[in-house]
LUMNUDO-11029 format. One line per 10 residues: number of its first residue (from 0); their letters; for each residue x, y, z of C-alpha. Coordinates in steps of 0.5 Angstrom, whole numbers. Each point is the difference from the previous one (the first is absolute). Layout:
# residues N
NUM> A> X,Y,Z; ...
This chain:
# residues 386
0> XXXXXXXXXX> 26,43,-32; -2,-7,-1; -7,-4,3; 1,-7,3; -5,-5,-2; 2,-6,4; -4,-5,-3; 3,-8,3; -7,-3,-3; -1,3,-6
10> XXXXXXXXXX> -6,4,2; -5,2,-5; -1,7,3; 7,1,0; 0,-2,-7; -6,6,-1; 4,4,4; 7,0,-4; -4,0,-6; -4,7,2
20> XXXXXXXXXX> 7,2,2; 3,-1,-7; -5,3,-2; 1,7,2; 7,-1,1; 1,0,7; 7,-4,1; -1,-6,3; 3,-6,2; -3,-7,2
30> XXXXXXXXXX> 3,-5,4; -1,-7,-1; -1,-7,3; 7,-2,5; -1,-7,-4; 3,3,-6; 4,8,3; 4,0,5; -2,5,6; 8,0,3
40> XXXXXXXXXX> 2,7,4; 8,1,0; 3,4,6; -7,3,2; -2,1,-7; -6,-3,-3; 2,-5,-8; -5,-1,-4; 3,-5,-5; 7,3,2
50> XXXXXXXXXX> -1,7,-1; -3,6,5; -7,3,-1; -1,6,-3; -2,7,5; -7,-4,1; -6,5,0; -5,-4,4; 0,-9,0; -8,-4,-2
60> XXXXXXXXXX> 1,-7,3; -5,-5,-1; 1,-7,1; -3,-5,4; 6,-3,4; -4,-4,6; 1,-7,-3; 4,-5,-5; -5,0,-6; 3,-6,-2
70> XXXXXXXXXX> 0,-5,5; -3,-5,-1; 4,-2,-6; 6,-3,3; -3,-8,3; 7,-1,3; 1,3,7; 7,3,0; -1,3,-7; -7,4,3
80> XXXXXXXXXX> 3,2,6; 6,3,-4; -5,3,-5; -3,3,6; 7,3,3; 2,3,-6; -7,4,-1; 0,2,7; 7,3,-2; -3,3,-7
90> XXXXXXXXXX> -5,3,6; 6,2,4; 4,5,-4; -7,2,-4; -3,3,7; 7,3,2; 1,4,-7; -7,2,2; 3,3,8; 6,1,-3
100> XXXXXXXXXX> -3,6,-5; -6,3,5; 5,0,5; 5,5,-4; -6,3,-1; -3,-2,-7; -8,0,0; -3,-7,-2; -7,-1,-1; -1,-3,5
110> XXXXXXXXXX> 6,0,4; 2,-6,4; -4,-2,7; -3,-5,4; -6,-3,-5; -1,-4,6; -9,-2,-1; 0,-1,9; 5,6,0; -5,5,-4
120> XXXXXXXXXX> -6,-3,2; 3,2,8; 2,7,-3; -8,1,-3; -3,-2,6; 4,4,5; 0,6,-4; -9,-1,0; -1,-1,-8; -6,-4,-1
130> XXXXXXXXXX> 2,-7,-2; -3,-8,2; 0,-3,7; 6,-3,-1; 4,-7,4; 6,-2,-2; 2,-8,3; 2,-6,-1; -4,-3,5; -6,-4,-2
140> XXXXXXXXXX> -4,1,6; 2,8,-1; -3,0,-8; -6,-4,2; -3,6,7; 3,6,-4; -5,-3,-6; -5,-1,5; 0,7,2; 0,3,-7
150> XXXXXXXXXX> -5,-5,-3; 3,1,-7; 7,0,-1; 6,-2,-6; 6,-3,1; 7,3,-4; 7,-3,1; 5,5,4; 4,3,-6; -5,1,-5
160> XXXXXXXXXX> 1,-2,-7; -6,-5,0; -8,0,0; -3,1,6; -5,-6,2; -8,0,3; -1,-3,7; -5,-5,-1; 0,-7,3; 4,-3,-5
170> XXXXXXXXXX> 6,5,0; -2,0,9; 1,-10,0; 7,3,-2; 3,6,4; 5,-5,4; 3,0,-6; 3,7,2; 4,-2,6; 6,2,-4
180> XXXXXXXXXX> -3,6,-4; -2,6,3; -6,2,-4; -4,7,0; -7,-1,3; -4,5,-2; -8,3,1; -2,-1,-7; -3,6,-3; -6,0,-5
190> XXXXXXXXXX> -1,5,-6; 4,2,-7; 7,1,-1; 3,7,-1; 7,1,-2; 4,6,2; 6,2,-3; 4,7,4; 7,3,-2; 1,5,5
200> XXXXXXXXXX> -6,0,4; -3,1,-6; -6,-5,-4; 3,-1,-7; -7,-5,-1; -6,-3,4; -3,-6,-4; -5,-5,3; 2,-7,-2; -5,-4,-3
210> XXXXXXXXXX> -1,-8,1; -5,-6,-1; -5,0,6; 4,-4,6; 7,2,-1; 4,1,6; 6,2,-3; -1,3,-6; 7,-4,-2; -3,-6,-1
220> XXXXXXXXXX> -5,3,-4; 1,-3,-8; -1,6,-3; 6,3,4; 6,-4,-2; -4,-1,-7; 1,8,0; -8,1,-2; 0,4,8; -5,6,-1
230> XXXXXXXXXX> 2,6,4; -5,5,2; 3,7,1; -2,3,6; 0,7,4; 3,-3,7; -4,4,5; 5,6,4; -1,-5,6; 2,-6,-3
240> XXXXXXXXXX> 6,3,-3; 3,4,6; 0,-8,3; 5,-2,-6; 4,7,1; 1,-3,8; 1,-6,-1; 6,1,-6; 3,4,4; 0,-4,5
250> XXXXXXXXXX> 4,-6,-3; 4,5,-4; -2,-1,-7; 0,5,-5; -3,-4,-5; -6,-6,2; -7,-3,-2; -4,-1,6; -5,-4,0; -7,2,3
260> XXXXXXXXXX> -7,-4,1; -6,5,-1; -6,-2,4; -6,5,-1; 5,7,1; 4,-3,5; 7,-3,-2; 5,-4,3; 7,-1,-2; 3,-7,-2
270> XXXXXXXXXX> 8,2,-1; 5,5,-3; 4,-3,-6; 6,2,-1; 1,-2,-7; -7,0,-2; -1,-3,-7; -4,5,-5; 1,-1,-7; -6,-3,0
280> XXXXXXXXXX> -3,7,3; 3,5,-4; -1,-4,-7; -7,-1,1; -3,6,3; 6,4,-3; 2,3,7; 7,4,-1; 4,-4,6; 7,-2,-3
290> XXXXXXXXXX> 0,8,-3; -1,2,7; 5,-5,3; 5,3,-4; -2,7,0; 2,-2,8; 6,-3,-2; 3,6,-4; -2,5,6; 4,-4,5
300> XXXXXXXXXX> 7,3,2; 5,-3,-3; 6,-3,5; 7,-3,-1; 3,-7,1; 6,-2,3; 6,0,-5; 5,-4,0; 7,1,-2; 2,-6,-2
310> XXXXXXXXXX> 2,-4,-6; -6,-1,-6; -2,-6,-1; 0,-3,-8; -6,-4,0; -4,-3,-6; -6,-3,2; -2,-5,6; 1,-7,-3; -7,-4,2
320> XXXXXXXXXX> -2,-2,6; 2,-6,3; -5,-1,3; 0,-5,6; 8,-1,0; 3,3,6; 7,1,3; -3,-1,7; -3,-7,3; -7,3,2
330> XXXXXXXXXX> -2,-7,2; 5,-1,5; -1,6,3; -7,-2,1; 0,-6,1; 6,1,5; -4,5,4; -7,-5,0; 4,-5,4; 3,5,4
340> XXXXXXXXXX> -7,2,1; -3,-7,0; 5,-2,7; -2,8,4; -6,-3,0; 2,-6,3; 4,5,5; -2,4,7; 4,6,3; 0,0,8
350> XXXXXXXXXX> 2,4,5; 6,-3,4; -1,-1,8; 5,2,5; 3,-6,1; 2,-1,-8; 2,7,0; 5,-2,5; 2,-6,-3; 2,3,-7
360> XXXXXXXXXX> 3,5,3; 4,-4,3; 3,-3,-6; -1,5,-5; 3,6,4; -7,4,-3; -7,2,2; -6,-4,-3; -7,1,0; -5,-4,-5
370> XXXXXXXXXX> 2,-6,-3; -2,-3,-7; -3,-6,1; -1,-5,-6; -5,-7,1; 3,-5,-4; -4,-7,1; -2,2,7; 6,2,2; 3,7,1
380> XXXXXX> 6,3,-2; 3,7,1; 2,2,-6; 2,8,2; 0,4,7; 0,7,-1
């Protein structure tokens, strides 16, 4: 039985990983980037570079797949626009394998779901868990009496992956600049950061994050992205750690960080993630994290894939990617639908009256009820009846 480390983005955990399994001479297998392997699946069955996975154990995926990082390279509209589409495919068969995998009942770490921020934020406050008073809005006037009501509050963009902002005056001259953007608005939450990272309702660490005094989010601390963080390991109280076995099952995951802001004895928690990132961690405060994650992996019951019948598939190695050359006019799909969308705009649907009902019964032979009304230079046309 083979272990599966999907790893799309060349992440240094799966890298330590692999490295740990190799070893112990555990069997594994590492699935790289979609740009330069072939994730293809033939009759049902999953390819990797044309040939089927070996009996799987268990799957590690990490890979953060939220955004194209390259997207500013391309100055020219049509090329960015491609580039996006190819990676939001890339993303596609990714996330499928992924499915595919749990749905025949492979265990992943962490299995696929919705990692929603409004939607685990719900979840967390439904099930009482102790989080910030929260308001998510793209309402200015909204933002402004919900940060009125709290007094301190931070702003994060909906879908993560960004630093969170203080609600001071400058950043409130601007919130009519979320009017497109649905934005969380929280309480903020005074005190020292602690990270929690549980495998199986169990708290492999507990550490506090030490930053300069001020620091809102400890990510926009120097010392963070210079890897100069210190961690202070901790005893996280019975209290506190019953609040992250609650909160994990809740959203499903086997394997997160939680993020907690401890103020005096109290604690509060900020969010679940369900790829945390803990090199860091295990480095410096020599906590075992990746040998319990692959212990975890071994324990898994192994389950079978589908097979196909089929004819094999003789493969060398995927040429190199092209990347923003694409058998499919993307342009012209959009902005086809722009102009299209652009004239519903200027178009009303209104509930025929009895005399027009009869009128085009009388030509048509059929019984209309709306018509489809299009304002052209102020005159009106009927482009459908239905």
């Amino acid at each position: 039985m083979t272990i599966i480390l999907m790893n799309p983005v060349n992440d240094i955990h799966c890298q330590f990983m692999l490295a740990q399994l190799h070893q112990r001479g555990i069997p594994y297998m590492e699935l790289g980037s979609p740009l330069d392997h072939d994730y293809g699946m033939h009759n049902g069955q999953l390819l990797y570079d044309g040939k089927p996975l070996p009996q799987v154990q268990a799957v590690y995926f990490r890979g953060v797949l939220s955004h194209n990082p390259d997207p500013l390279d391309q100055e020219d509209a049509r090329k960015r626009l491609t580039d996006n589409m190819q990676f939001a495919a890339r993303v596609e068969v990714v996330q499928s394998w992924l499915h595919i995998m749990a749905e025949s009942g492979v265990t992943i770490l962490n299995q696929p779901g919705n990692r929603s921020k409004v939607v685990q934020l719900h979840t967390l406050q439904q099930a009482g868990i102790p989080i910030p008073a929260t308001c998510i809005t793209s309402s200015p006037e909204v933002a402004r009496q919900f940060i009125q009501q709290v007094g301190k509050a931070v702003i994060k963009p909906v879908r993560g992956g960004s630093y969170c902002r203080k609600a001071d005056a400058a950043l409130l001259s601007e919130l009519d600049r979320i009017t497109a953007e649905p934005v969380i608005v929280q309480e903020e939450i005074p005190g020292e950061d602690v990270r929690v990272n549980l495998l199986d309702g169990k708290v492999i660490s507990a550490h506090i994050i030490h930053t300069a005094e001020g620091t809102l989010d400890y990510r926009t601390d120097p010392n963070y992205h210079a890897g100069k963080s210190e961690y202070e390991l901790i005893t996280l109280p019975e209290e506190a750690a019953a609040i992250c076995r609650q909160a994990a099952y809740c959203l499903g995951l086997r394997f997160t960080g939680i993020d907690l802001r401890r103020y005096g004895d109290s604690y509060v928690l900020l969010e679940c993630n369900s790829m945390p990132a803990y090199m860091d961690v295990e480095l410096k405060t020599q906590v075992p994290i990746t040998a319990a994650l692959i212990e975890a992996l071994l324990k898994a019951k192994p389950a079978a894939l589908s097979r196909s019948s089929g004819p094999a598939f003789d493969t060398t190695a995927k040429p190199a990617a092209r990347r923003g050359d694409t058998l499919f006019a993307y342009d012209d799909v959009v902005r086809a639908w722009q102009q299209q969308s652009a004239r519903r705009q200027k178009r009303q649907l209104l509930p025929l009256n009895d005399e027009q009902i009869a009128q085009w019964q009388e030509q048509t032979g059929k019984r209309f009820a709306f018509m489809e009304v299009e304002m052209n230079r102020g005159n009106a046309q009927v482009i459908r009846v239905f």
